[in-house]
N, C-alpha and C positions, 0 to 999 in steps of 0.2 A: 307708779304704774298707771298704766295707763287705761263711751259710750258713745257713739257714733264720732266717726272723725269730722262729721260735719258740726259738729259741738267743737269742737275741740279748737274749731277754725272761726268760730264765733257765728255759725248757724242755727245753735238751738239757743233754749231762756235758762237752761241750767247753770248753776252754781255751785259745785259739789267740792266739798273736804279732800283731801290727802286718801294714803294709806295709812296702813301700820304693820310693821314686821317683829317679829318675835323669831329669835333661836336659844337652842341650849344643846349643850354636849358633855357627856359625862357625867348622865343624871338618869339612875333607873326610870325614874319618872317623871321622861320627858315629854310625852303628849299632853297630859294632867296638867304640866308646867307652862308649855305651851298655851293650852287652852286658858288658862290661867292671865299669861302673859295678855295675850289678843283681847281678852274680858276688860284688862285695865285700858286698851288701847282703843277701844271700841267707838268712841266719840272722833277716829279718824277716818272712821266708813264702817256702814251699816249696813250694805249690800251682800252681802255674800261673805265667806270664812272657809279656809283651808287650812289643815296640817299636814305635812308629810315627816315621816319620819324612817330610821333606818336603824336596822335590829342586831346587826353586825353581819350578815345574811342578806337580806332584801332591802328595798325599801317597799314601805306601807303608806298610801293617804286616802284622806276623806276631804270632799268640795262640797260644799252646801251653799245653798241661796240662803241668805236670812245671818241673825243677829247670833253670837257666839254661846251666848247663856241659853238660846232656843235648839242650835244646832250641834253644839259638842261640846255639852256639858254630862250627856249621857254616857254611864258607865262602859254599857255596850260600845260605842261608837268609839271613846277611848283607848279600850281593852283591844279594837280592832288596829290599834295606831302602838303596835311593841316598838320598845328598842330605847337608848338612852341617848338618843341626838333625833332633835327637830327642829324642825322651823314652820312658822305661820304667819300668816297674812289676814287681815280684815279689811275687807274692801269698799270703797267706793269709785267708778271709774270714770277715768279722764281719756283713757283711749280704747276701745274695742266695746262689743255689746255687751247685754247684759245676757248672757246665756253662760250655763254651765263649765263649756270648753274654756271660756276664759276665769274661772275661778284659781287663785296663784295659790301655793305653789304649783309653776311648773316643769315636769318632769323630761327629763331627756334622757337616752341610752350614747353615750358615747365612744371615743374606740379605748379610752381610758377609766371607761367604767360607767355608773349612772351619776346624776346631776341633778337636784333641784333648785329653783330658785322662787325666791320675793324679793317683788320691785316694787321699793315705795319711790315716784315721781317722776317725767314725764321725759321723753328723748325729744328736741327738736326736728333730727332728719331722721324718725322714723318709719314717713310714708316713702323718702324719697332711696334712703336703706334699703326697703323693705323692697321698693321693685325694682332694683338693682338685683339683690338677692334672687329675686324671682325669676328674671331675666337671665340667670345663672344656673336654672335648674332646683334651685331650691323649693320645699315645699312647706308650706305654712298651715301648724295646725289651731291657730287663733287667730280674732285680730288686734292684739295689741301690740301695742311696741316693746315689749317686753320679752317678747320672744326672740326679739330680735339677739338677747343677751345671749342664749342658745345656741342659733343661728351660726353665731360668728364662733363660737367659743367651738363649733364642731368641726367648724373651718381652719383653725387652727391648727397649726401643727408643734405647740408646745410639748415637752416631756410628761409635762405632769399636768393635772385638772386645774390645779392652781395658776400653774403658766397660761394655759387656755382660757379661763375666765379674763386674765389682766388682760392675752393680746386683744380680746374680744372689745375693749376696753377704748383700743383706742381710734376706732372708727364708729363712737357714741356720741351723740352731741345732746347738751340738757342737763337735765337734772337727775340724780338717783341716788340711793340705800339699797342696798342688797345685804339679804343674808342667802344666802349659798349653804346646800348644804350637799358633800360628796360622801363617800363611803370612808372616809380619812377623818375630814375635819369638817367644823363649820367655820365658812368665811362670812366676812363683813366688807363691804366696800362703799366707800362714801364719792360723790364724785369731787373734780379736783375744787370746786368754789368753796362744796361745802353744802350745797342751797339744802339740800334735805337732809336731815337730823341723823344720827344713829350715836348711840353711845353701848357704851364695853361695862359689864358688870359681873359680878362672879357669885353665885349662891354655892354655898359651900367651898369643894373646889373647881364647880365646873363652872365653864365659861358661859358667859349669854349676854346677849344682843337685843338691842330694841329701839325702838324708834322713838321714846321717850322711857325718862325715869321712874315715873309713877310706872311701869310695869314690873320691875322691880320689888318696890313697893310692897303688892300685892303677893310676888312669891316669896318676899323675905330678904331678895338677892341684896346685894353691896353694889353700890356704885362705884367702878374704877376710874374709868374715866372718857369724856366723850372720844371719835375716833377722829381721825384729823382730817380735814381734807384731801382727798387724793389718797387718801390711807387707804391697804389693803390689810387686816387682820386675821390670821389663821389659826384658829382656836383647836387644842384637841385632845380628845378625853382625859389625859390626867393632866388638865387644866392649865398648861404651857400656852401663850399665847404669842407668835411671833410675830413682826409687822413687816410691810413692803408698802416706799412710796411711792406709788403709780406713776408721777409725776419728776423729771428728773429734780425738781428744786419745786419746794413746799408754794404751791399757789395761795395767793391773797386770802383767807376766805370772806366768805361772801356769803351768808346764810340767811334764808329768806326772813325775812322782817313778820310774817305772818304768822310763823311759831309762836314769835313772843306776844304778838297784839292778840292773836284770836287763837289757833289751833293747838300749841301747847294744853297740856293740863293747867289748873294753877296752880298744882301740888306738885310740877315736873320741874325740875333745873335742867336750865342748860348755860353748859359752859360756866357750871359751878353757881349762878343768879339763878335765886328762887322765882320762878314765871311769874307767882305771887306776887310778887314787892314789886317787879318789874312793870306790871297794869300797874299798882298801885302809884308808881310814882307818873306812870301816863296821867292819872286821874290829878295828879297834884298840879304838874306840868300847865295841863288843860287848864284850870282853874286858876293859874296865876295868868295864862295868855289870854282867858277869854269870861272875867266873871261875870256875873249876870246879879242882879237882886234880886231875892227868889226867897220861899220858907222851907224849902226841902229838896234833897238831891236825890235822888232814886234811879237803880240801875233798869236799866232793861235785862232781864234776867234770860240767862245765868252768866253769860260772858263776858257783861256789861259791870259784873261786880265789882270787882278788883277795882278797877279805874273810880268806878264812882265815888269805891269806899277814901278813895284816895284825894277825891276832887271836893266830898265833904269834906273829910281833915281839914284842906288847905283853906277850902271856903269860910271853915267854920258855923256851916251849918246843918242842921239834922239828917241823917241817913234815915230813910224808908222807904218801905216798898209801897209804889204808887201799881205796878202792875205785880199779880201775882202769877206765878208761872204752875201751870197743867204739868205734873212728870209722867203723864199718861199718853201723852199727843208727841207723835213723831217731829224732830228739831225741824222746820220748817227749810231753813239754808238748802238743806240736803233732800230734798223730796223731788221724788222724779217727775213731775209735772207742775206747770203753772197753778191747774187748776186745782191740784190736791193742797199745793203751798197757800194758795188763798186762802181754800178752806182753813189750813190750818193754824195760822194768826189766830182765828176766831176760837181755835180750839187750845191754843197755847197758853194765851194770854186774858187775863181777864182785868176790869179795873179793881180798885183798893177805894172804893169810895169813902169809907169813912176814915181813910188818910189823905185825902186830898181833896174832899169839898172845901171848897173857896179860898184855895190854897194856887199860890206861885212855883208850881214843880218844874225842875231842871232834869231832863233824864238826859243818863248819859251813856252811853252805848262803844264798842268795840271800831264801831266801823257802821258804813251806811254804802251800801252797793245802789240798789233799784229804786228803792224807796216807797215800797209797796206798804212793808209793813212798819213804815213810820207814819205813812200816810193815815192807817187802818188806828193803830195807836194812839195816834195825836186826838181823833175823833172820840174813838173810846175815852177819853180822859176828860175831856170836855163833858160830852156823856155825863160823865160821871161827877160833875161838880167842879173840876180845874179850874180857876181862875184866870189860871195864866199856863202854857204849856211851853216849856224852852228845850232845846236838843245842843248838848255837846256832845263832838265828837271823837274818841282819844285815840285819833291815826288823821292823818292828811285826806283830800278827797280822794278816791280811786277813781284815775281818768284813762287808767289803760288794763288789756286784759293780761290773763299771767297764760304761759305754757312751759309752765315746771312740775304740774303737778294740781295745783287748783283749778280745777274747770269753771273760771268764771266764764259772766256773760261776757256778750262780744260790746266793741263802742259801744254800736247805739243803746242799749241797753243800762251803760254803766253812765247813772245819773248823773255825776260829777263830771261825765267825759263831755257833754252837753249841754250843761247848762250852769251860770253863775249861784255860788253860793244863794242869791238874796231869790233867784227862781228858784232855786231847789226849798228855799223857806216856802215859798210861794205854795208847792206841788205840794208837800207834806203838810201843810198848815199851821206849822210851827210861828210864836211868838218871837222864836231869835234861833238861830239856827249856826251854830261856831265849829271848827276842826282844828284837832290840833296841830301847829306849823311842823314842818318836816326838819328843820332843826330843832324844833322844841322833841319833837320824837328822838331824835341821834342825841339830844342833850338828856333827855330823859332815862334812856341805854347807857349814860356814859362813854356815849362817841359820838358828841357833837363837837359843832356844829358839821352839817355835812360836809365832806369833801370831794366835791365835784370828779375830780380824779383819780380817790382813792376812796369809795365811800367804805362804808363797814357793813353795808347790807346787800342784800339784792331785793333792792327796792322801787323794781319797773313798774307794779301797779299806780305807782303817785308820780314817777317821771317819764318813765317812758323808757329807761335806761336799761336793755336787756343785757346782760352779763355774757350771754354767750349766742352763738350766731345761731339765726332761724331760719333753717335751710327751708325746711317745708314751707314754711310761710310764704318766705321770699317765691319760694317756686309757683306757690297757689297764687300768686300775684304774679307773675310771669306769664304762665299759662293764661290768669283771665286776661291780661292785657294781650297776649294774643288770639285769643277768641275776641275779644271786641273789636280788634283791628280788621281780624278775618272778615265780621258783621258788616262794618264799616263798606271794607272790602265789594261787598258780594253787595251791599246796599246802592253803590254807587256804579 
């Protein structure tokens, strides 16, 4: 799903995470469950939380700003969400503002009854959709591209809520996970690559959906199994789950490579690989492509774990913590301003000096975007007694931005898009500065080396290689090279 479109277009400094969707059907106590659910999933966005749910009568929701254990953990707020099918969402946004009206799920009245939905990840032609539709008479009550799913599904002239969802389906371009929920069933829908997660699980006998395993987890449920690409799954109350594939013949999939290096849980599977093991062998990978001489390997905490613990192994040398991490201080990635994220390095992270005076530390980390807070790091560490300070990295450089779903920065902002390995050493101040190769990543996953023409990811941050067409883009490029011609124009 989808903070100003001019972020989105590579305008603003933000860098923001995913979503996360939660549903269940066929459970007294599905809000509790829900809320539940979105709690485990919380480290996919921090902004905002919704549940909606439907009593066999109405549907009932609550939207709040803020984090799910602050906003609908209360009894009351619960007790206001009856009925034994829900779904929720926790937010962080990549398309539309931050104000209330766009807190998911959102609600529709249609001529086949009411509608809600969550959208975890991002539509490419949803500006240029969106004024087609407008130009049509339609009327839009958000701004994000999510509504679009609405939108279309009203326009529709399927039999059933379910036919309506899928036609709405097929003038979508991009990324997405839905859970849907109608007065029938809850649906799940993945799109046809794959790029965004959703897996099928059952507590008890009811059905439930989520954007990672580890929600699960947390209420008890069973893991059945993830949904396929192009899948549509219709779950309903005594716990039958039927499927429809969107697509006439199962597409390739293609799932973003960023689940497993960062945004995953490390206690989530997917696709049956513990996320766990999967860093871990990043961290081995790295260390046989790029070793260093060093007395200590130490992650950049928390995401940075897995891979390190993995790169010690192979290195065979000592794991510690050179920085120790604040669980008090909001994750810096995710913070709506430059200047609050500065601040917060300083508030995050602190050094370990009596493990790393005059000592050779190698940290090693998930990923390196801006390079802000490698920069801030490498200092502190010195500071602090470091000897020697070396950075490995267990992903390729990021030289391109993503529009599936992660709000990265734009080029000039994405360190690697700019500048060579031995400058980017330069900027952060790093002793040696290494990335993992982009087949040692595919060989690391158990699908290397890459294949140019058939890869196994959607892996456009490190190549460039979008999976599926970008209409808007293309268009906001269009349009400025006609305003500049215009300029040109009227100049001469």
């Amino acid at each position: 799903m989808s903070s100003g479109l001019d972020d989105l277009y590579g305008g603003g400094p933000k860098m923001k995470e995913e979503c996360g969707i939660f549903g269940i059907i066929g459970h007294e106590d599905a809000s509790a469950k829900v809320a539940l659910g979105l709690h485990a999933l919380q480290h996919r966005g921090q902004e905002a939380v919704g549940i909606a749910t439907w009593d066999g009568h109405q549907f009932h929701a609550e939207r709040r700003m803020g984090l799910v254990s602050a906003k609908m953990s209360d009894e009351k707020i619960l007790d206001s969400l009856p009925g034994a099918a829900g779904i929720g969402h926790t937010r962080y946004s990549t398309t539309g503002d931050t104000v209330l009206r766009n807190i998911q799920p959102l609600y529709a009245d249609l001529d086949r009854g009411g509608l809600a939905i969550a959208h975890n990840g991002n539509l490419t032609n949803s500006r240029t959709k969106r004024a087609e539709l407008i130009r049509k008479g339609c009327i839009f009550q958000t701004t994000m591209d999510s509504e679009l799913f609405l939108q279309l599904a009203a326009l529709s002239r399927g039999m059933t809520m379910v036919d309506k969802v899928i036609d709405s389906l097929a003038e979508i371009e991009g990324a997405y996970a839905l859970t849907i929920l109608t007065q029938h069933n809850l649906i799940g829908i993945r799109d046809p690559l794959g790029i965004r997660p959703l897996v099928l699980g059952k507590l008890g006998n009811a059905p439930v959906l989520a954007s990672e395993t580890c929600a699960f987890d947390l209420i008890g449920a069973e893991y059945v199994r993830d949904v396929r690409p192009g899948e549509t799954v219709i779950c309903h109350a005594d716990g039958t789950v039927e499927s429809r594939q969107i697509t006439p013949e199962p597409t390739h999939a293609r799932p973003c490579i960023f689940e497993l290096i960062y945004f995953a849980k490390p206690n989530s599977f997917i696709d049956g690989d513990s996320v766990y093991e999967l860093r871990k062998r990043l961290g081995r990978r790295l260390a046989k492509e790029a070793p260093v001489e060093a007395d200590l390997i130490s992650p950049i905490p928390d995401s940075g774990v897995p891979a390190a613990v993995g790169f010690s192994q192979k290195a065979d040398l000592p794991f510690e913590m050179a920085l120790i991490r604040s669980h008090y201080a909001e994750r810096t990635f995710i913070q709506p301003s430059q200047k609050i994220r500065e601040i917060g390095v300083a508030r995050k992270h602190s050094a370990n000096a009596g493990a790393i005076a005059g000592k050779r530390v190698v940290l090693v980390d998930d990923s390196l975007v801006r390079g802000t807070t490698s920069r801030k790091i490498t200092r502190m560490l010195r500071d602090a007694g470091a000897k020697e300070v070396h950075f490995r990295i267990a992903c390729p450089p990021i030289k391109f931005p993503d529009f599936y779903g992660i709000n990265t920065p734009s080029r000039d902002e994405l360190l690697a898009s700019n500048h060579s390995i031995q400058e980017m050493r330069n900027i952060i101040g790093a002793d040696s500065l290494e990335f993992l190769s982009l087949d040692g990543l595919y060989k690391a996953f158990g699908k290397g080396p890459r294949d140019d023409d058939d890869p196994a990811f959607t892996d456009h941050c490190f190549t460039g290689d979008y999976p599926t067409p970008l209409t808007d883009q293309m268009q906001a490029k269009t349009t400025a090279a006609i305003e500049q011609l215009s300029l040109l124009a009227e100049s001469s």
